[in-house]
C-alpha positions as CSV (number, residue, x, y, z in Angstrom):
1,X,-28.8,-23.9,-1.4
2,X,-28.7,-24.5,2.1
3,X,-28.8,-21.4,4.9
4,X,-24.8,-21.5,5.6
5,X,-24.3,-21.3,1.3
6,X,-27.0,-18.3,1.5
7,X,-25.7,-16.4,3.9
8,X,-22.6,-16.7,2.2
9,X,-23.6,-15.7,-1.0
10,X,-25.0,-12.5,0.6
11,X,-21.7,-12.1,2.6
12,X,-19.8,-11.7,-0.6
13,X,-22.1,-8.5,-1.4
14,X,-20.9,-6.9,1.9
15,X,-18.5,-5.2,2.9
16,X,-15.5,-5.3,4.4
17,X,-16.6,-9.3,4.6
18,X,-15.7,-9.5,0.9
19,X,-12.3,-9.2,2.0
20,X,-12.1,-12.0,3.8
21,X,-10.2,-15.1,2.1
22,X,-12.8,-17.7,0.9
23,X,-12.1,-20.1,3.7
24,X,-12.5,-17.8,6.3
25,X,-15.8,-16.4,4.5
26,X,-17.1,-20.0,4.7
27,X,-16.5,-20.2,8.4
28,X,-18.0,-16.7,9.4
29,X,-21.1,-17.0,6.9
30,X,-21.9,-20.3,9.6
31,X,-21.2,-18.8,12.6
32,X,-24.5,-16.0,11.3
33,X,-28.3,-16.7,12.6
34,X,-31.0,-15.4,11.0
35,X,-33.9,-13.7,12.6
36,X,-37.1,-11.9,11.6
37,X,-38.0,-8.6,13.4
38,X,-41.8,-7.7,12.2
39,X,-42.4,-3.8,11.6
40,X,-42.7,-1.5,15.2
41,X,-40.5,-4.9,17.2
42,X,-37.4,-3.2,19.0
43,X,-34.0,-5.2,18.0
44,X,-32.5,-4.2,21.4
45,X,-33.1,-1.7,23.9
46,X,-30.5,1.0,25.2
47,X,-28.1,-1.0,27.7
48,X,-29.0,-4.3,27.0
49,X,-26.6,-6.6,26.9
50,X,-25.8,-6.7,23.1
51,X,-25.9,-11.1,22.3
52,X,-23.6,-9.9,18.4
53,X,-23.5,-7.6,15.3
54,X,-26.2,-7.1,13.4
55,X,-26.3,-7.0,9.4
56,X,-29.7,-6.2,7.3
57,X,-30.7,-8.7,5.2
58,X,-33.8,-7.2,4.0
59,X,-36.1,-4.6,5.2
60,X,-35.4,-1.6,7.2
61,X,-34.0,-0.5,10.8
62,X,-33.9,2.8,12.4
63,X,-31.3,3.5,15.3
64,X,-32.2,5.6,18.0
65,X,-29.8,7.9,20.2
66,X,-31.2,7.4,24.2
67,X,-32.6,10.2,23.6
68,X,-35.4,8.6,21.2
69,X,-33.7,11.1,18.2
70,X,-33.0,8.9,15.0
71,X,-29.8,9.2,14.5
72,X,-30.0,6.1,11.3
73,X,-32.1,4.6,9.2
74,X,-30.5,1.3,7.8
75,X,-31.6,-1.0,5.0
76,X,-29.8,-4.1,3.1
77,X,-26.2,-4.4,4.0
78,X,-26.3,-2.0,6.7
79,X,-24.7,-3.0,9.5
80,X,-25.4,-2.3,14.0
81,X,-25.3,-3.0,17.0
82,X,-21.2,-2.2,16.5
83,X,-20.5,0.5,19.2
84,X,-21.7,-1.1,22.2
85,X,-19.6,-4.1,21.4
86,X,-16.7,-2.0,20.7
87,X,-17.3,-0.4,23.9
88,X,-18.6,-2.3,26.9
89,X,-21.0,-4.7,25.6
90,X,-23.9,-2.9,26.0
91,X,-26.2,-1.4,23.6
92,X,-25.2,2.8,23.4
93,X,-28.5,2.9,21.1
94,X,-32.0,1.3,20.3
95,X,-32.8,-0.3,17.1
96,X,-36.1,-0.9,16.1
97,X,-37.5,-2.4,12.9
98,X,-39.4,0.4,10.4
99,X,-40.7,-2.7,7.8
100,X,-40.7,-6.5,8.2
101,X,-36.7,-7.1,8.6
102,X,-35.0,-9.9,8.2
103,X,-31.2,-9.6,10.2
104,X,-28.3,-11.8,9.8
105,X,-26.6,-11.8,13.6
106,X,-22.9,-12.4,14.1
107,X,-22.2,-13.6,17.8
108,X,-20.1,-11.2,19.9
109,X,-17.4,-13.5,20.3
110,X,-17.2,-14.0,16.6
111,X,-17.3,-10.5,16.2
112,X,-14.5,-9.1,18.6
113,X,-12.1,-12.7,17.3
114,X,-13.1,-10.9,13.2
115,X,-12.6,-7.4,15.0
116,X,-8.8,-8.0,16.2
117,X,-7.5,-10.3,13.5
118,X,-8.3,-9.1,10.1
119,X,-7.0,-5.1,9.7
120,X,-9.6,-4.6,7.0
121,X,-12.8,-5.5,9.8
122,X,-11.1,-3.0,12.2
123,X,-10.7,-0.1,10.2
124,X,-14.1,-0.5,8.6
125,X,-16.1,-0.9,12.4
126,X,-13.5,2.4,13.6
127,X,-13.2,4.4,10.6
128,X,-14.6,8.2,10.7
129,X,-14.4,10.2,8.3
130,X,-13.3,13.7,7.9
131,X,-15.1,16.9,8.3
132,X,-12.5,18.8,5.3
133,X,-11.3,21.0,7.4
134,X,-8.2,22.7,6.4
135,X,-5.3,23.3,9.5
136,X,-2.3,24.3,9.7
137,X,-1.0,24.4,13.1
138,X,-0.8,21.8,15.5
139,X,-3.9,23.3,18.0
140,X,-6.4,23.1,14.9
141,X,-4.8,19.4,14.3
142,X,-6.9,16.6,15.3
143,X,-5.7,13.6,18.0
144,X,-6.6,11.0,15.7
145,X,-3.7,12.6,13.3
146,X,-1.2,13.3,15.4
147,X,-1.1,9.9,16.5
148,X,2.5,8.2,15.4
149,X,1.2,4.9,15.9
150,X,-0.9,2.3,17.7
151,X,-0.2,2.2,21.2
152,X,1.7,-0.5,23.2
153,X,0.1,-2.1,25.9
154,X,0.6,-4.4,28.7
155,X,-1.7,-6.4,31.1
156,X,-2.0,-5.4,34.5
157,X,-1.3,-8.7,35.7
158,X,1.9,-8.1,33.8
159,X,5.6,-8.4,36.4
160,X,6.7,-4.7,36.3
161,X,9.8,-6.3,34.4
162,X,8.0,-8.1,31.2
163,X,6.4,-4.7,31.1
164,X,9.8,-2.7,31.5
165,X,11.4,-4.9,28.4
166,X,8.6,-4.6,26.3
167,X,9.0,-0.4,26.4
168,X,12.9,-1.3,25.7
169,X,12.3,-2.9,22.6
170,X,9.4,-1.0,21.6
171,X,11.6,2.4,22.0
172,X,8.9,3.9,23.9
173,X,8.4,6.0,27.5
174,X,5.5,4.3,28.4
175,X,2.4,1.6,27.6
176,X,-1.0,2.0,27.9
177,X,-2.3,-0.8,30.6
178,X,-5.4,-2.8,29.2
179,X,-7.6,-5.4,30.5
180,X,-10.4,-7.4,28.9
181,X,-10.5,-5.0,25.7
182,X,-10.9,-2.1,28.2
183,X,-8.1,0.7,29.2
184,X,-7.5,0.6,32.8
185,X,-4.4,3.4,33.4
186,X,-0.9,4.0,32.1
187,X,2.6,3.2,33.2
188,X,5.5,5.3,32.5
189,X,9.4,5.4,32.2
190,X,8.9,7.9,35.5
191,X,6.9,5.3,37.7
192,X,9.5,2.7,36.8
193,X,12.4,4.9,38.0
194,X,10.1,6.4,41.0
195,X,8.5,3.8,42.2
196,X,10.3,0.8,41.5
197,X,14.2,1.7,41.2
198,X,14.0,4.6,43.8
199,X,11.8,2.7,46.1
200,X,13.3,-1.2,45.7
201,X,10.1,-2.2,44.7
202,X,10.6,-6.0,43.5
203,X,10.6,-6.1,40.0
204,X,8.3,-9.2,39.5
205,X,5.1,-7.6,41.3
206,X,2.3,-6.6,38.8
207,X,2.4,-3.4,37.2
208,X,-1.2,-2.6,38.7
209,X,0.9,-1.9,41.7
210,X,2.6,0.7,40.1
211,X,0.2,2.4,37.0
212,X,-1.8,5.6,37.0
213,X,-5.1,3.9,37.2
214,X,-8.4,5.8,35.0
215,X,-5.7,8.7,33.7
216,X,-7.0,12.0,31.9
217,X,-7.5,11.2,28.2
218,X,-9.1,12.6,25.1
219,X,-10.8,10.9,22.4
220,X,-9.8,11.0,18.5
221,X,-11.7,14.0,17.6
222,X,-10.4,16.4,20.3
223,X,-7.9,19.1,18.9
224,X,-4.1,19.8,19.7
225,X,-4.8,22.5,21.8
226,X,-7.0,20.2,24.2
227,X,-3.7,18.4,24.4
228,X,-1.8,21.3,25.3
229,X,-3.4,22.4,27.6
230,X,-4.2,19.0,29.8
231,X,0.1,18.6,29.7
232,X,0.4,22.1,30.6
233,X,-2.2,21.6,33.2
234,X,-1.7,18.7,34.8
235,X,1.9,18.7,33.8
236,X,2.5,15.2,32.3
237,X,3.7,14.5,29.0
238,X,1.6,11.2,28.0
239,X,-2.2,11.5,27.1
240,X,-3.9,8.3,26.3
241,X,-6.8,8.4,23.2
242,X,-9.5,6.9,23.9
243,X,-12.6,5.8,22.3
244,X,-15.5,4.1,24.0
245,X,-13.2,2.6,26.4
246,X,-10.5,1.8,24.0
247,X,-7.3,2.5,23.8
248,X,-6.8,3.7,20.4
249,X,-3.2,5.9,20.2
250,X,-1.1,7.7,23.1
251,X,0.4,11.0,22.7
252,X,3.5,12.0,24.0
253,X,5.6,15.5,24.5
254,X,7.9,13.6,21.4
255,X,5.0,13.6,19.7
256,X,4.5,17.0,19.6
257,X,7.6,18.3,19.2
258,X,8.1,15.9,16.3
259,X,5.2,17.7,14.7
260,X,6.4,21.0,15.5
261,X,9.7,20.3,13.9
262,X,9.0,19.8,10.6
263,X,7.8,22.0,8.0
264,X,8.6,22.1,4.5
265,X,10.4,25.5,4.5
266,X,12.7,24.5,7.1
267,X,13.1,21.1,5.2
268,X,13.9,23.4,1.9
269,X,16.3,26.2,4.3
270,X,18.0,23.0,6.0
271,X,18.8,21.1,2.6
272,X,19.7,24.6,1.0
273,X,22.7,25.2,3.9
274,X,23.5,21.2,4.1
275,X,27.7,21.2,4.1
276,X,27.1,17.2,2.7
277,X,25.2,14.2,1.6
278,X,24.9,13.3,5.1
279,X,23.2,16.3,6.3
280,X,21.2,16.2,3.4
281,X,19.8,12.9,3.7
282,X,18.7,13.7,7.5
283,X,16.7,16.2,5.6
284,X,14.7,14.0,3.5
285,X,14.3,11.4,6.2
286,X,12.0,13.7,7.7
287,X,10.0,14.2,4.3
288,X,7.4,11.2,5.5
289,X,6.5,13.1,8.7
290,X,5.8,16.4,6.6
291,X,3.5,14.1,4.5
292,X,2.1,12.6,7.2
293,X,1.4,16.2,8.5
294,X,0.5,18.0,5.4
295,X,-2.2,14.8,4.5
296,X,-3.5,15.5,8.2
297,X,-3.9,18.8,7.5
298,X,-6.4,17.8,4.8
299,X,-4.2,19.9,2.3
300,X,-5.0,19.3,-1.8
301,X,-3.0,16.6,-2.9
302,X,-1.7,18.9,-5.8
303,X,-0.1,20.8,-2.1
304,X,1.2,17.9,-0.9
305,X,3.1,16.9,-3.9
306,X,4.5,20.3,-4.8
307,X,5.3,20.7,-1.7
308,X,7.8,17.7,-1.2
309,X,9.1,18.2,-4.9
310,X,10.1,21.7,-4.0
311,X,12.4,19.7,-1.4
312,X,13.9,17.4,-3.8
313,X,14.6,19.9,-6.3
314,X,16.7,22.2,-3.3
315,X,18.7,19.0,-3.0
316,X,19.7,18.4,-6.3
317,X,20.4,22.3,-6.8
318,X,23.0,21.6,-3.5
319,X,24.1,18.4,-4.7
320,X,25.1,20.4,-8.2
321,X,27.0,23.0,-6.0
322,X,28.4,20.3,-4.0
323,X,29.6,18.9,-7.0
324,X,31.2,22.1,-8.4
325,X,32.7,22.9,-5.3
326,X,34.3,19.1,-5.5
327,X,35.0,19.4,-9.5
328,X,35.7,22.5,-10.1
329,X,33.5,25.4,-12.4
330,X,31.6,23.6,-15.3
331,X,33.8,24.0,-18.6
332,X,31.0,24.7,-20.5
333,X,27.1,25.8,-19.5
334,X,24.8,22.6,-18.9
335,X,21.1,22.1,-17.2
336,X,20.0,19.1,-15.0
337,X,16.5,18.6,-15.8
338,X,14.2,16.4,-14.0
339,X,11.6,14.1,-15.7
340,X,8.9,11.8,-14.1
341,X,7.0,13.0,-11.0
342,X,9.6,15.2,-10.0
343,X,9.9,16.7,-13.4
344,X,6.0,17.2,-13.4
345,X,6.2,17.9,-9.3
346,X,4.1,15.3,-8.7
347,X,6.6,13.4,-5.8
348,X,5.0,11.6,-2.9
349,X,6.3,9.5,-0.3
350,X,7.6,7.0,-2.6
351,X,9.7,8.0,-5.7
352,X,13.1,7.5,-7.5
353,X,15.5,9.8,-9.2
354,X,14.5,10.5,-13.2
355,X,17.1,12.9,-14.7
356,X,19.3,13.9,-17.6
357,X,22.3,16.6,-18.4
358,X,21.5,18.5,-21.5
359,X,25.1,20.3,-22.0
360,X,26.2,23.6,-24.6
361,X,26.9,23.0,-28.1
362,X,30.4,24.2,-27.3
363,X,31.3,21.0,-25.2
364,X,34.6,19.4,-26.4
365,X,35.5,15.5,-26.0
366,X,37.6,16.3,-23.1
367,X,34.6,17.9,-20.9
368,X,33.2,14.5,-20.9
369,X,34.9,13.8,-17.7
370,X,33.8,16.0,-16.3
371,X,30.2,16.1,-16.9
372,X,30.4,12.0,-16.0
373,X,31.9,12.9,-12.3
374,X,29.1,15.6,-11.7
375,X,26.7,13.1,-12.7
376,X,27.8,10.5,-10.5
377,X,28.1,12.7,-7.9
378,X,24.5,14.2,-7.9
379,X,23.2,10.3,-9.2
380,X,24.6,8.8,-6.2
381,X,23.5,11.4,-3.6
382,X,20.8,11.6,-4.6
383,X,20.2,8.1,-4.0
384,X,21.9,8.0,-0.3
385,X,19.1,10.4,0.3
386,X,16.4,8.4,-0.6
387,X,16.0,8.8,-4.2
388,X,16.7,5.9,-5.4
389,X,18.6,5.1,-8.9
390,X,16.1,4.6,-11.6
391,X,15.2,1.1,-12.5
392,X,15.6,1.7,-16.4
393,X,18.6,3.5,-15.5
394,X,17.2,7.0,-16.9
395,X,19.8,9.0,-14.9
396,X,22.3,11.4,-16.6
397,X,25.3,9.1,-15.2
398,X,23.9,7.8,-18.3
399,X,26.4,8.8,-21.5
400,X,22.8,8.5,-23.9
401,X,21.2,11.1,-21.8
402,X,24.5,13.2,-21.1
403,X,24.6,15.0,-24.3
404,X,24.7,18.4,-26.2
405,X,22.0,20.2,-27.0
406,X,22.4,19.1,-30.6
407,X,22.2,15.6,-30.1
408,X,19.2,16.1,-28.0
409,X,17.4,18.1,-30.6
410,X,18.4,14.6,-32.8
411,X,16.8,12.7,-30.4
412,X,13.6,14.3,-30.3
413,X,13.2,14.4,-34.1
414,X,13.7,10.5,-34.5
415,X,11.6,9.8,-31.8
416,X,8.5,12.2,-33.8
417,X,9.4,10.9,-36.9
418,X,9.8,7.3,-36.5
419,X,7.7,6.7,-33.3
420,X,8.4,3.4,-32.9
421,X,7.1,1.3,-29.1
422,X,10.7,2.5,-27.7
423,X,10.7,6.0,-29.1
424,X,6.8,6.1,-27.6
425,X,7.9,5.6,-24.2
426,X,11.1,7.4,-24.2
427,X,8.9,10.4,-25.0
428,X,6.3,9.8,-23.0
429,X,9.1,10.0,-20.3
430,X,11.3,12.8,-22.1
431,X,8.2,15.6,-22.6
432,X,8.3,15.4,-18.7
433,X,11.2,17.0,-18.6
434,X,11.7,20.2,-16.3
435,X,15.4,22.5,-15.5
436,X,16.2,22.1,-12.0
437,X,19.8,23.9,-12.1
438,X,21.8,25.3,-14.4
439,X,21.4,27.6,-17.6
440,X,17.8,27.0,-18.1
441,X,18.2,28.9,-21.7
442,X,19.4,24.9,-23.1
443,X,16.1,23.6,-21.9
444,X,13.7,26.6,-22.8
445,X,14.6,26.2,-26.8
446,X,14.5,23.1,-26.9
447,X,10.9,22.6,-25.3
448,X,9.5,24.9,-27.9
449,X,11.0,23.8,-30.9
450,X,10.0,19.9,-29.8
451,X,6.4,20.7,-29.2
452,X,6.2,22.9,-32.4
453,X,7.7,19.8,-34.3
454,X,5.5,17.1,-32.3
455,X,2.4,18.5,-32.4
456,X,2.4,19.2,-36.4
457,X,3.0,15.5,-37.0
458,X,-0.2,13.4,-36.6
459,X,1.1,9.9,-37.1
460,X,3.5,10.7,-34.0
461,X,0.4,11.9,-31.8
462,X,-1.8,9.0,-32.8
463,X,1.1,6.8,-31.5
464,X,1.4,8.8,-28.3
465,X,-2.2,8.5,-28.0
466,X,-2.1,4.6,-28.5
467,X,1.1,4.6,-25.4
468,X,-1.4,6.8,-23.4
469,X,-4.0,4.1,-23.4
470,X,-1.7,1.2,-22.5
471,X,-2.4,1.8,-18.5
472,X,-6.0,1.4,-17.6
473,X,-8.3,1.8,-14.2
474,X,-8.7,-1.3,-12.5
475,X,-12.1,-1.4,-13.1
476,X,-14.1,-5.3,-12.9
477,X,-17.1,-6.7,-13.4
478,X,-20.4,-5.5,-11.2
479,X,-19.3,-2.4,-9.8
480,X,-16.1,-4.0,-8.3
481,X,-12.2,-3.3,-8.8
482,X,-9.6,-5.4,-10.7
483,X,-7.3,-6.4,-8.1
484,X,-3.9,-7.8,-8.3
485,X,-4.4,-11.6,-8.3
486,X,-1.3,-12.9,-6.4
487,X,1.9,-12.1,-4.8
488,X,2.9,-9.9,-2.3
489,X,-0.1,-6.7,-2.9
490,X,-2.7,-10.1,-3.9
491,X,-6.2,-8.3,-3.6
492,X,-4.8,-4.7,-3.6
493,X,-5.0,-1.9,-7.0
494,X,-1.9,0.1,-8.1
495,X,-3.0,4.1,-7.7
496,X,0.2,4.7,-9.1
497,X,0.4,2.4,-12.4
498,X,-3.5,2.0,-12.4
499,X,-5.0,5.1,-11.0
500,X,-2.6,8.3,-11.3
501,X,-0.6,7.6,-14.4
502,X,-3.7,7.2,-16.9
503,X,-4.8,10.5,-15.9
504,X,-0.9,11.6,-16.4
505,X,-0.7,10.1,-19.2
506,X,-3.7,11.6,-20.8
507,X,-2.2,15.0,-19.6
508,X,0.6,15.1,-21.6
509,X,-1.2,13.7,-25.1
510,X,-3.4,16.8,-24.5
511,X,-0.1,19.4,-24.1
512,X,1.0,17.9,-26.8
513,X,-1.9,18.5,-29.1
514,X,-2.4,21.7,-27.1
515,X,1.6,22.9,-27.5
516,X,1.2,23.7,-23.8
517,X,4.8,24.1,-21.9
518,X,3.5,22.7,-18.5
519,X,5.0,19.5,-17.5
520,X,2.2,19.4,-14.4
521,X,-0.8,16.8,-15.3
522,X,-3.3,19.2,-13.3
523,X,-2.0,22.4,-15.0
524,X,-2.5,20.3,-18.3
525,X,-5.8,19.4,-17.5
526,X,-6.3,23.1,-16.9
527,X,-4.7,24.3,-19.6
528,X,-6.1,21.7,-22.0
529,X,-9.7,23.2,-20.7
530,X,-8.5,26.6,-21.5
531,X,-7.4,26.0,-24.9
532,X,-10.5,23.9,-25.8
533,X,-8.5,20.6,-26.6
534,X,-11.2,19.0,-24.3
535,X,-15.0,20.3,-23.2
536,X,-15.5,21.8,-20.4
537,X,-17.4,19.1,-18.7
538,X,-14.9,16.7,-19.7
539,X,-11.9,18.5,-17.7
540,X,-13.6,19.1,-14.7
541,X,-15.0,15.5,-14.7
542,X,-11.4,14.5,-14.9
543,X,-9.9,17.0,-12.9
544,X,-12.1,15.8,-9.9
545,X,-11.5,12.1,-10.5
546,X,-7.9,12.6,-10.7
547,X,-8.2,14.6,-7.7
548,X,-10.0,12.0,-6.0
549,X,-7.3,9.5,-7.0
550,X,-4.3,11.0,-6.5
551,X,-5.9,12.0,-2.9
552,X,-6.4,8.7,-1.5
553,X,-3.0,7.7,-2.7
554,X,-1.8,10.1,-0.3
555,X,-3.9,9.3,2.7
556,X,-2.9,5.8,1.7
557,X,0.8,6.6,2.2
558,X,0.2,8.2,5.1
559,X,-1.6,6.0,6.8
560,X,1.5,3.3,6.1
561,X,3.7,6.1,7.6
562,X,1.8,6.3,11.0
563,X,2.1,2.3,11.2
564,X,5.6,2.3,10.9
565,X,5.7,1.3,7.5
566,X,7.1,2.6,4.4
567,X,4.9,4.5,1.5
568,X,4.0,2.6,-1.2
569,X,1.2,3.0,-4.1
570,X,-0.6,-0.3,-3.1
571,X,-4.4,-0.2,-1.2
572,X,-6.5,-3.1,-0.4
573,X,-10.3,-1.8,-1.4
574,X,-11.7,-3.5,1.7
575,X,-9.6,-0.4,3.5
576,X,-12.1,2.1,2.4
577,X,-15.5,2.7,3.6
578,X,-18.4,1.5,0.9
579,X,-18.6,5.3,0.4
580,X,-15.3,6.0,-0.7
581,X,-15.5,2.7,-2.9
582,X,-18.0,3.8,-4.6
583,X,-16.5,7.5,-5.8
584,X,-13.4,5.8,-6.5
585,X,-14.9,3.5,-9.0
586,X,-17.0,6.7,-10.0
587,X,-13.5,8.6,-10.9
588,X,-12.4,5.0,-12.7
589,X,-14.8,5.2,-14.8
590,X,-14.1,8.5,-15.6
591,X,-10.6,8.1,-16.5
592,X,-11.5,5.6,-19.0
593,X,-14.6,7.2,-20.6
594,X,-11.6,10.0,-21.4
595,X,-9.6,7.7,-22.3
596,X,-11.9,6.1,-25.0
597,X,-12.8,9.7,-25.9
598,X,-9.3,10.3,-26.9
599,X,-8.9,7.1,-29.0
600,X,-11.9,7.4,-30.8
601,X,-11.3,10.9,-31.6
602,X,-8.0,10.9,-32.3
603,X,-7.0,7.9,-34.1
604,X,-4.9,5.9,-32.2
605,X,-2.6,3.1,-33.5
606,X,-2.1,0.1,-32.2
């Protein structure tokens, strides 16, 4: 094996180059030199120009702040040298060698090309993570998180006018001016009308001629109030973020005021007075920016989630009024119940509408209309405001799951007793069932008498223990992740269908066996701890993976939001840090040691 096939080899160990398709692997793994540092030689000194990127091969390397304070001690697969090239070339540190050391380099060149064209290279080489701080105000929130997006910039070379167009289309009051890698100053809507409109400045000179050179700026780890109080200060209303000379996010007075804005309880007091669908979708189109909030708040996912369910269910309680006001009183009493996440209260950023209409025993044939225009009405704005209409058309515009309280009863005791692969699933779905509006008495009897009936049948629960086991972590071989081998999310893991719904899944086996009423998988958990259907140790293991899981789903959504994409349940591995890897995995391999647990224990069929 030749050095180029080596280096390779080691390359695929090594994150975030592991992401890299195997082509472009290939071409890096050449463009690496090897060199041997013996123990007590310096790598570089403190402001040296920096020649690449430096990645342990074997031995040991200790980083020194100017100072001479160790600040890291590195060893195989550690990587250096990364600051100074992110910042001015330079070294910001010293490395020296603590044991013979033998260092892969990759050129500078090489490194900034890697840097600004694969995502995965960037994040990994700017990536800090958190100190789990709680806020909840915008002076305790952190510039890093109250940054909507990455910045737009221009060149000062730039005409005034390519720069004027590009913060047209780009909806934006102003771009951050950047030359060489480095930010230079800022141009604004207020210098174009100032000193170009008001002062018939031609429109085809540079913008150099007309940008704040060197403006105030903070980096990512300043605080809200630092912001507040430069704008008041110096009375502007754009701050550039910068890190080590880089441009990394602009905030604006927009920004702020966004942030300020939105809050569930105003979401939930807004939706509750909405006179329409239209107001009420405005509502929910705000719901990403709460996420987005709440997730940089470093609140508990189980906060999050509630949170944003507690807005959905508001909706559908006005959409039922709504609808009554449209239709008329109800002839008879009837509940809307909720099932999936919002059911358990579990919604995120992403999510469609799971529901049913469990009506009185006294219904008559000609209520039917009725109850179908309701649902129809509620179904479809429910949809306009986001929620979209269930794929396997689980919706009470439904007639199978529009029914009396009788029939549902019927349903429930053919599904226990002849628990067949569709009854499975349609319970799995149905004992997530939670009242949203309505007479809440239909629902309450018949949770009870289902559970009672349920849990005393053991073939049934051996067969909903079998369905539980159907999703399973993406866990691979050597300490990696089964990823999704092709198509649009190629090289990325489900959280939802992979990570989140095992845990869920085992949640409700263990209410069922438990008879516990909560339709929440972290109150099951809980509650299955409680009532000794698992150990101790077992629940809290599994509480803190599922945690862990249905955390970084969050941050995962929420860091789509801040791009300007939408939420989905989709994440690359190569866009966490090795540490978070790791402890991911960890709370995999959790989830399916329960998992096996349960089969084993139980019985499952197959």
């Amino acid at each position: 094996m030749n050095d180029a096939q080596t280096i390779m080899s080691f390359l695929e160990t090594v994150h975030p180059y592991d992401s890299l398709p195997r082509d472009e692997l290939a071409r890096v793994a050449s463009c690496f030199s090897r060199r041997e540092v013996p123990a007590g030689d310096t790598v570089y000194r403190h402001g040296e120009r920096l020649v690449g990127l430096y990645l342990v091969k074997r031995g040991g390397v200790e980083v020194l702040e100017p100072s001479g304070d160790v600040i890291s001690v590195l060893g195989p697969r550690n990587s250096f040298g990364e600051r100074g090239l992110m910042r001015d070339g330079r070294a910001a540190t010293t490395a020296r060698a603590t044991q013979d050391a033998v260092l892969l380099m990759l050129p500078a060149l090489e490194f900034r090309r890697l840097f600004d064209s694969s995502p995965a290279f960037e994040r990994f080489f700017t990536r800090r993570r958190s100190n789990g701080y709680r806020a909840s105000d915008l002076t305790t929130q952190k510039v890093a998180d109250l940054m909507a997006r990455k910045p737009i910039t221009c060149a000062p070379g730039d005409p005034i006018r390519k720069a004027a167009a590009r913060m047209r289309d780009a909806h934006v009051s102003c771009l951050g001016v950047v030359e060489d890698g480095r930010f230079v100053g800022i141009v604004t809507t207020g210098d174009m009308t100032a000193k170009v409109v008001a002062s018939g400045r031609d429109p085809s000179a540079p913008v150099r001629d007309i940008m704040t050179p060197d403006p105030v700026s903070l980096g990512p780890e300043a605080l809200g109030s630092d912001i507040l109080h430069i704008m008041l200060e110096r009375r502007i209303g754009h701050l550039p973020v910068v890190e080590e000379g880089r441009l990394v996010g602009m905030i604006t007075q927009t920004d702020l005021t966004r942030f300020q804005a939105v809050s569930s309880a105003q979401l939930v007091r807004d939706a509750a007075t909405a006179e329409g669908v239209a107001q009420l979708a405005e509502v929910t189109a705000r719901i990403p920016a709460l996420l987005v909030q709440l997730v940089s708040g470093h609140s508990a996912h189980e906060v999050v989630t509630r949170l944003v369910t507690d807005i959905a269910d508001t909706v559908t309680r006005r959409l039922l009024a709504l609808a009554e006001e449209t239709l008329g009183p109800p002839p008879v009493p009837y509940v809307w119940c909720a099932c999936g996440s919002q059911g358990r209260q579990e919604q995120t950023g992403v999510s469609d509408q799971d529901n049913c209409l469990i009506l009185s025993d006294q219904t008559l044939p000609a209520d039917e209309a009725y109850f179908a225009a309701l649902a129809r009405f509620v179904s479809d704005g429910l949809n306009a405001c986001g929620y979209v209409y269930c794929p396997g058309d689980m919706m009470a515009t439904n007639p199978q799951w529009r029914q009396p309280l009788k029939v549902w009863r019927e349903y429930f005791q053919r599904w226990v007793q002849q628990p067949d692969p569709m009854a499975q699933m349609l319970s799995s779905v149905m004992f997530d069932l939670r009242p949203i509006g309505g007479d809440t008495t239909l629902f309450e009897a018949l949770q009870v008498d289902t559970l009672h009936m349920a849990a005393k049948n053991s073939i049934f629960v051996a067969h909903m223990i079998a369905n539980s086991l159907k999703h399973t972590p993406p866990l691979g071989l050597i300490r990696g992740f089964a990823t999704i081998r092709s198509g649009e999310y190629k090289n990325h893991i489900d959280l939802k269908h992979n990570g989140v719904v095992p845990v869920t899944d085992l949640g409700r086996v263990y209410a069922l066996i438990g008879r516990l009423s909560a339709a929440n998988t972290r109150a099951r958990l809980q509650g299955a701890e409680a009532t000794g259907v698992i150990s101790i140790s077992g629940a809290r293991d599994l509480i803190e993976a599922y945690d862990m899981i249905a955390q970084i789903r969050l941050e995962n959504q929420a860091r789509l939001i801040r791009s300007g994409r939408a939420p989905d349940n989709f994440l690359a591995p190569s866009d966490l840090s090795d540490f978070e890897r790791s402890h991911l995995r960890d709370a995999f391999v959790v989830v399916r040691t329960m998992q096996s647990a349960l089969g084993s224990a139980r019985g499952a069929r197959t």
